[in-house]
C-alpha positions as CSV (number, residue, x, y, z in Angstrom):
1,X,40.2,36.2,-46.4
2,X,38.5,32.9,-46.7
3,X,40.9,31.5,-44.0
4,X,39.2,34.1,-41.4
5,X,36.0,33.7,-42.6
6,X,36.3,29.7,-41.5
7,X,38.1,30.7,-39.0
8,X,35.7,32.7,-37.4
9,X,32.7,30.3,-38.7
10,X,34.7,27.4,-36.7
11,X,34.9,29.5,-33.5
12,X,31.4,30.9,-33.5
13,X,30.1,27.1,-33.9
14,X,32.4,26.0,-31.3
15,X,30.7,28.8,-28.8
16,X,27.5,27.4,-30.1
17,X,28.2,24.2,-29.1
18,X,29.3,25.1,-25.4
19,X,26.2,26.9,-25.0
20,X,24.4,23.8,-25.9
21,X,26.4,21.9,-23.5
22,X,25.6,24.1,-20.9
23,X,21.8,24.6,-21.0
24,X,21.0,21.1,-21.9
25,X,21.6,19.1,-18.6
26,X,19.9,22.5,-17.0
27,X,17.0,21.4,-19.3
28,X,17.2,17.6,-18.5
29,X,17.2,18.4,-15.1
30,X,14.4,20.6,-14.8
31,X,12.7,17.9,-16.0
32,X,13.5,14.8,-14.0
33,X,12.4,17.3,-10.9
34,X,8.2,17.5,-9.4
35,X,7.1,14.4,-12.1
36,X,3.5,14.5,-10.2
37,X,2.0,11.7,-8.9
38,X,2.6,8.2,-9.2
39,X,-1.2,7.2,-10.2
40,X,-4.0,9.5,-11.0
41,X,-6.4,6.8,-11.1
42,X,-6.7,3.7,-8.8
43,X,-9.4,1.2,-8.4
44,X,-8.7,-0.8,-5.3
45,X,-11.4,-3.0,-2.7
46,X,-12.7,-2.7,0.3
47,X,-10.4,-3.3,3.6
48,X,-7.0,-3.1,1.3
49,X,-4.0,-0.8,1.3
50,X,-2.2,0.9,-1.2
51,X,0.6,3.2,-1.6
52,X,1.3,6.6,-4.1
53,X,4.4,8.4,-4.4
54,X,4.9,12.2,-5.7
55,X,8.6,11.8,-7.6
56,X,10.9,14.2,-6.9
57,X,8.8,16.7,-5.2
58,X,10.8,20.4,-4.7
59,X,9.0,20.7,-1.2
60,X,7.3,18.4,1.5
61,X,4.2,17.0,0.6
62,X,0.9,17.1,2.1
63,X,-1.8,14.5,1.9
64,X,-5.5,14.6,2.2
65,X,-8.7,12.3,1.0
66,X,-11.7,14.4,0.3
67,X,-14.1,11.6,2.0
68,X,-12.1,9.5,4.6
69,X,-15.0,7.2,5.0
70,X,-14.1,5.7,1.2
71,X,-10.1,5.8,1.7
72,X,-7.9,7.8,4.3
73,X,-4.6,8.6,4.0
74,X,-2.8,6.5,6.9
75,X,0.4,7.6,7.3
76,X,3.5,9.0,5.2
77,X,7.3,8.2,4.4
78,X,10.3,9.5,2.8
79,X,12.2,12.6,3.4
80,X,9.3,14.8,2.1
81,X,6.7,12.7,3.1
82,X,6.8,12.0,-0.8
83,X,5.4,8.1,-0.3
84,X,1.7,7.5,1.2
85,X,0.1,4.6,2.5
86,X,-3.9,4.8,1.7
87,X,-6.7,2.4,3.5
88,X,-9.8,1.7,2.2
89,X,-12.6,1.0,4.9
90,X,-15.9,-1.2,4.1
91,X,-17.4,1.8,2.5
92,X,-17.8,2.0,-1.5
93,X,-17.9,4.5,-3.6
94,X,-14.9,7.0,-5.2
95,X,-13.2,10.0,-3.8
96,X,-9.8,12.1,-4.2
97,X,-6.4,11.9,-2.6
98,X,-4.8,15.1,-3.4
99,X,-0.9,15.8,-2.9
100,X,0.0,19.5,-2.4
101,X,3.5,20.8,-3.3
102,X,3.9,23.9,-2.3
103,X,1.1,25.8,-4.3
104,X,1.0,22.7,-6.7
105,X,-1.7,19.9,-6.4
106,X,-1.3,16.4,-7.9
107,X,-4.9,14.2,-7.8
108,X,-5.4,10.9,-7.9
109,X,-9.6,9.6,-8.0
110,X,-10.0,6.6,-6.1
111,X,-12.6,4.4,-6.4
112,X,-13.3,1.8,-3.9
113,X,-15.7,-1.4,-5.2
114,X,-16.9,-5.0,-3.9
115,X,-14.9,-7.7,-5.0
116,X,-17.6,-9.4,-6.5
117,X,-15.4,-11.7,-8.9
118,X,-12.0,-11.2,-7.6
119,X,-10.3,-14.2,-5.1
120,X,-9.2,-12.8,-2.4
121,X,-9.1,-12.9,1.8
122,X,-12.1,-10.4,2.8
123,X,-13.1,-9.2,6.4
124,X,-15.8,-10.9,8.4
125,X,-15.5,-9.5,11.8
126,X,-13.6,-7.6,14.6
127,X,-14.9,-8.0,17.7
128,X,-12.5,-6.1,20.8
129,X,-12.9,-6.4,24.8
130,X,-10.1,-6.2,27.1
131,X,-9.2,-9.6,27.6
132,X,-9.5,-10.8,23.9
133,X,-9.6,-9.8,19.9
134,X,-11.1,-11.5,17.8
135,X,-10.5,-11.0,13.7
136,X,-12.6,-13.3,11.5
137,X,-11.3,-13.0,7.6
138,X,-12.8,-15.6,5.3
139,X,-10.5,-16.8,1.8
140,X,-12.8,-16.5,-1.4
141,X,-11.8,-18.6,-4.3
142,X,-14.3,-17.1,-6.8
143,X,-12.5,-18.2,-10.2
144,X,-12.9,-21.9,-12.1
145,X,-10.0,-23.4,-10.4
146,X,-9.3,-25.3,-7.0
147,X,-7.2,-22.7,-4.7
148,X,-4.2,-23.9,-2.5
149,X,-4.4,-22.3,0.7
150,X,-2.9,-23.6,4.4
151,X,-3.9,-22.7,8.2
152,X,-1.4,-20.6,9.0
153,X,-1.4,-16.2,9.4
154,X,0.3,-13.2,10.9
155,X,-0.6,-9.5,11.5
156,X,1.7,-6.6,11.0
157,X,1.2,-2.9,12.1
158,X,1.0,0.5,10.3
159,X,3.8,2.3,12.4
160,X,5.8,5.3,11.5
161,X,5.6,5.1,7.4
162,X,6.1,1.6,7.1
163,X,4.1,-2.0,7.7
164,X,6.0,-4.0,9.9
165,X,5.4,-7.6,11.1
166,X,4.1,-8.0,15.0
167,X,6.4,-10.3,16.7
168,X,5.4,-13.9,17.4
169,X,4.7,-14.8,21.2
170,X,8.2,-16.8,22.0
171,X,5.3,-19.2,24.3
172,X,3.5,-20.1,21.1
173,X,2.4,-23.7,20.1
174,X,0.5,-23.3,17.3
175,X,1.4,-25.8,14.4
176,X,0.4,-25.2,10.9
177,X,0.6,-27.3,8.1
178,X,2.2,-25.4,4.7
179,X,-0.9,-26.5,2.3
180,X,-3.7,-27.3,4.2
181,X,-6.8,-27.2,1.8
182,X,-8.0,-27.0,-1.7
183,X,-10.8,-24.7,-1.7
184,X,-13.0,-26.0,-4.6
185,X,-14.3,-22.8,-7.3
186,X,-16.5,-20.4,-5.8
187,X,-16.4,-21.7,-2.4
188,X,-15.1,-20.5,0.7
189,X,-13.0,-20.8,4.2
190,X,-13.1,-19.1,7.4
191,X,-9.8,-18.4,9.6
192,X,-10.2,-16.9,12.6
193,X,-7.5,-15.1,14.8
194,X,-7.9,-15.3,18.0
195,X,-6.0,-12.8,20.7
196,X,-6.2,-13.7,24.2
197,X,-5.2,-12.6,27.3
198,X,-5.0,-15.8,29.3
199,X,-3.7,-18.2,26.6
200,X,-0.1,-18.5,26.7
201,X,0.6,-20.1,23.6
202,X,-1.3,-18.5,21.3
203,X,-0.1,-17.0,18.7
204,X,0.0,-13.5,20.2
205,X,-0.8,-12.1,23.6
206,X,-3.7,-9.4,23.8
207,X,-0.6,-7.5,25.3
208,X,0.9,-6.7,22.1
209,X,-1.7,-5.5,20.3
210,X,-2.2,-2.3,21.3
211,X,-4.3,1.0,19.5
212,X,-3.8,1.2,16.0
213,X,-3.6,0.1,12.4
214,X,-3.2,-3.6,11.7
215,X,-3.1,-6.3,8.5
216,X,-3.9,-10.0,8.9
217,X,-2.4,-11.9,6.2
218,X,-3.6,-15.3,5.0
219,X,-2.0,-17.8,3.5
220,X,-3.2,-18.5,0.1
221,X,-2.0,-18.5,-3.9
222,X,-4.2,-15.4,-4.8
223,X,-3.0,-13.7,-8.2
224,X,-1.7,-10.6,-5.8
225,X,-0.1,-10.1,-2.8
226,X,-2.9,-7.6,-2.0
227,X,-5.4,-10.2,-1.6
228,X,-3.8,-11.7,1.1
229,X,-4.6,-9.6,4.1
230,X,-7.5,-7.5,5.1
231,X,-6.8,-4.2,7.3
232,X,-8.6,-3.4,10.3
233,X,-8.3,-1.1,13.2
234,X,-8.0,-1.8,17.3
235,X,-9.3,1.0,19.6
């Protein structure tokens, strides 16, 4: 009697123990699916990108800024359009960037300041004609210390997703040295790119740039990588 009563104690544990095994990775599952959003809070500056991600979304995603003027939401990537690039402009001030999955809506607030003590490559000027672009960034070295920067930048374009790097005219002469200046604390330098359509052997022909999205990166040792480059749009 006692044999059966184990017995039947060993097999109804053993059932037990299946069932576990079958509705925990259902369980684990469910939960590495629709995480939300990668940030719900960002602070970023003026003239910058940034990027947010929905993980594992169960649906495509759709993106949208409740004030474009603050931050816009430049372009998507990913199978589901889960990965978006977002652009601040020279306005401040805060807004939302919302990510709707199917009838689910992951926020993230945005706020967009000045960069009143942070070192970093800031916008000037854009000035467009026909013939010529001209981009005027300056470096900022705001902190206690000298800042190593040298002459040399390039410019990439938001295209299909992704940044990618705008290709060098093959006629170029320009020569830049690697480490060029010490910019002395809370001081200053202007670097100017200039894009014409005459020159030859600049840098790049006013050709190549055409409508769109575009970063100029500087060459300095900021603390980020997103304090190299400012973003700014041709018409």
């Amino acid at each position: 009697m006692i044999k059966k009563i184990m017995k039947s104690t060993v097999i109804t544990m053993l059932a037990v123990l299946v069932l576990l095994c079958a509705v925990l990775p259902m369980t684990l599952q469910a939960k590495t699916k629709d995480k939300g959003i990668s940030k719900t809070k960002m602070t970023i500056y003026t003239n910058m990108s940034e990027t947010l991600k929905v993980e594992n979304p169960k649906a495509k995603v759709k993106w949208k800024s409740s004030n474009r003027k603050i931050a816009s939401v430049l372009g998507t990537t990913g199978r589901k359009n889960e990965i978006a690039t977002i652009v601040s402009g020279n306005k401040t001030g805060t807004c939302t960037i919302t990510a709707l999955v199917g009838k689910k809506e992951y926020k993230c607030r945005v706020t967009v300041k000045k960069d009143k003590k942070i070192s970093r490559a800031t916008l000037v000027s854009v000035k467009q004609t026909k013939n010529e672009i001209v981009i005027v960034a300056r470096i900022n070295n705001k902190s206690q210390g000298t800042l190593r920067c040298g002459q040399d930048y390039w410019l990439e374009k938001f295209n299909k997703g992704k940044w990618k790097k705008v290709s060098v005219n093959k006629d170029n002469m320009s020569e830049f040295e690697s480490v060029a200046y010490l910019l002395k604390p809370n001081s200053g330098l202007i670097r100017t790119c200039r894009i014409s359509k005459d020159v030859k052997d600049d840098m790049y022909l006013r050709s190549q740039i055409t409508k769109g999205t575009y970063r100029m990166y500087v060459n300095a040792e900021f603390s980020q990588k997103t304090y190299n480059y400012v973003v700014f749009q041709v018409k």
